[in-house]
C-alpha positions as CSV (number, residue, x, y, z in Angstrom):
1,X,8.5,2.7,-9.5
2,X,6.8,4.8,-6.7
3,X,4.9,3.1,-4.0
4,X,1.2,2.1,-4.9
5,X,-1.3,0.0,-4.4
6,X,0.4,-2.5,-6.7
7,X,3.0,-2.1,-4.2
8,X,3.7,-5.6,-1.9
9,X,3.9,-5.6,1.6
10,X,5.9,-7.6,4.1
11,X,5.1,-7.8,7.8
12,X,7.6,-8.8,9.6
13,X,7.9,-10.2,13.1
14,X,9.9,-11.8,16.1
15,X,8.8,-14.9,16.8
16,X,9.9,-17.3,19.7
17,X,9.0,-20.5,17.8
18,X,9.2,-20.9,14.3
19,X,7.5,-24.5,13.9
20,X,4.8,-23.2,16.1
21,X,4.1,-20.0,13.8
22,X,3.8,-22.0,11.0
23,X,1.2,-24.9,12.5
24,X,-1.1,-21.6,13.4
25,X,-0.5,-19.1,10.4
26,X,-0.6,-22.7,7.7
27,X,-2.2,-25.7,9.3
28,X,-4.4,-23.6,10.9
29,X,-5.3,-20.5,8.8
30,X,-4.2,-22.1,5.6
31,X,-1.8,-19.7,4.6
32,X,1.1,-21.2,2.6
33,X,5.4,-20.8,2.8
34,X,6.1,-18.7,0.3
35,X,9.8,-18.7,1.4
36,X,12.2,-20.3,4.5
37,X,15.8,-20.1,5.8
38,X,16.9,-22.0,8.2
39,X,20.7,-21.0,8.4
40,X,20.6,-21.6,12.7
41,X,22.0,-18.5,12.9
42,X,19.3,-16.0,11.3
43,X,16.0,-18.2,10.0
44,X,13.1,-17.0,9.0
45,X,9.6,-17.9,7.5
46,X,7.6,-16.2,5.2
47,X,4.1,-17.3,5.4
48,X,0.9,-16.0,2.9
49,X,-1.6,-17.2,0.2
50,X,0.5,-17.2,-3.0
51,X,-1.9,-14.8,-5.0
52,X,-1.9,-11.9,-2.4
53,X,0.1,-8.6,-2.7
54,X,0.9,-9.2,1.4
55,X,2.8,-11.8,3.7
56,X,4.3,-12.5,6.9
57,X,7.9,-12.8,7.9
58,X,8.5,-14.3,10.6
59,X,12.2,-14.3,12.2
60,X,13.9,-15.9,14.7
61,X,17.6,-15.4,15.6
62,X,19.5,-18.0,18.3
63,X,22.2,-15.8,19.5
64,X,20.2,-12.8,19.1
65,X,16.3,-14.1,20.4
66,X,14.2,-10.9,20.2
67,X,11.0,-11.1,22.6
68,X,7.3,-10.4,20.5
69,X,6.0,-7.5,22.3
70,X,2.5,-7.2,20.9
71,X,0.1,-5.2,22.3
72,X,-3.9,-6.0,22.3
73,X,-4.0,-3.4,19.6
74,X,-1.4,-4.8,17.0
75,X,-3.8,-6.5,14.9
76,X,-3.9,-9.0,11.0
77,X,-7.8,-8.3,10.0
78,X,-8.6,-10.4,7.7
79,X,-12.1,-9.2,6.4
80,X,-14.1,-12.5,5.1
81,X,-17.4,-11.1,3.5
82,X,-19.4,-13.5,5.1
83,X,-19.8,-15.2,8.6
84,X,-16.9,-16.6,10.4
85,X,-16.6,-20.2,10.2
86,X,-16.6,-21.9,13.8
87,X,-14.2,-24.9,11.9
88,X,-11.9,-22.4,11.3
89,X,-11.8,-21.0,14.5
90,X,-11.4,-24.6,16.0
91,X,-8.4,-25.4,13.8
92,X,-7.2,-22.1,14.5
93,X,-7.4,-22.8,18.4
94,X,-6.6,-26.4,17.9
95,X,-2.9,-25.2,16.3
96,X,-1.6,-22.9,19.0
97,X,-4.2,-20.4,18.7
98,X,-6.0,-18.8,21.7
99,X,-9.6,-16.8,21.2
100,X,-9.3,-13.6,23.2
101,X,-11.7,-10.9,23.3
102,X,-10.9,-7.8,21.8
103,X,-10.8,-4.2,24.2
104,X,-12.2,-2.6,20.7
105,X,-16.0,-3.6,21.2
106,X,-16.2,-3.2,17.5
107,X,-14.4,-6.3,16.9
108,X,-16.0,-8.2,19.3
109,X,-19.3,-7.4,17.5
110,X,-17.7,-8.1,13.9
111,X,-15.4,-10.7,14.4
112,X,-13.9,-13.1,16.1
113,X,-9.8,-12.6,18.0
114,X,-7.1,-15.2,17.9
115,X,-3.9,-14.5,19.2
116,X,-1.1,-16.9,17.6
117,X,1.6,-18.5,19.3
118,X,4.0,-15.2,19.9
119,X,1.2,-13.4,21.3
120,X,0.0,-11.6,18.1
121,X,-3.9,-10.9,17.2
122,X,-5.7,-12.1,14.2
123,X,-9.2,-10.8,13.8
124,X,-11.3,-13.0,11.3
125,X,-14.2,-10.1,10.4
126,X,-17.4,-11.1,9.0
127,X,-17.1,-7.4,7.3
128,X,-16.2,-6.3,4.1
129,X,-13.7,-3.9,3.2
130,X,-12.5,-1.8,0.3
131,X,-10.8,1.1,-0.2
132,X,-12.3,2.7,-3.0
């Protein structure tokens, strides 16, 4: 089967602290574990909503630690059709988050920046997008 848009996707990512990732991308986002290994040698968490066609891998290795290196442009958009919810940015904050504001102007005027625990950006945008 070629690659699509049927196709899922899997982001996947260092992280420093797995229990920390998962308080910000569940408790706080609401995002769900769709799959965990905790072998203390190579564990990992996979974090999304059960009905998407993404999620989030997130991997941390004891002998091996590998250091996030985000950037302020590595971005998750998450395009909500409709205002951002301050509650959401609270929990958000309230779970290891941090609200940043974005170098792009554009996002500042569209959304709303949280970087999660390992340093990575989540834009919540008021926007709508489609492809088609």
């Amino acid at each position: 089967m070629p690659a699509d848009g049927q196709s899922h996707i899997r982001i996947a990512r260092p992280s420093r602290d797995l229990a920390a990732a998962e308080r910000f991308w569940c408790t706080g986002l609401g995002l769900s574990v769709v799959y965990r290994v905790e072998a203390g040698e190579h564990d990992l968490l996979m974090v999304g909503w059960p009905d998407a066609s993404w999620h989030l891998e997130l991997v941390y290795e004891a002998a091996h630690p590998v250091e996030p290196r985000p950037t302020e442009e590595d971005l998750l958009v998450i395009y909500l059709d409709e205002p951002v919810p301050e509650e959401l940015v609270d929990r958000l904050t309230q779970h290891g988050g941090t609200r940043v504001t974005s170098p792009n102007p554009y996002w500042n005027e569209w959304g709303v920046t949280i970087e999660d625990p390992d340093g990575y950006r989540l834009v919540l945008c008021r926007r709508a997008w489609s492809n088609s």
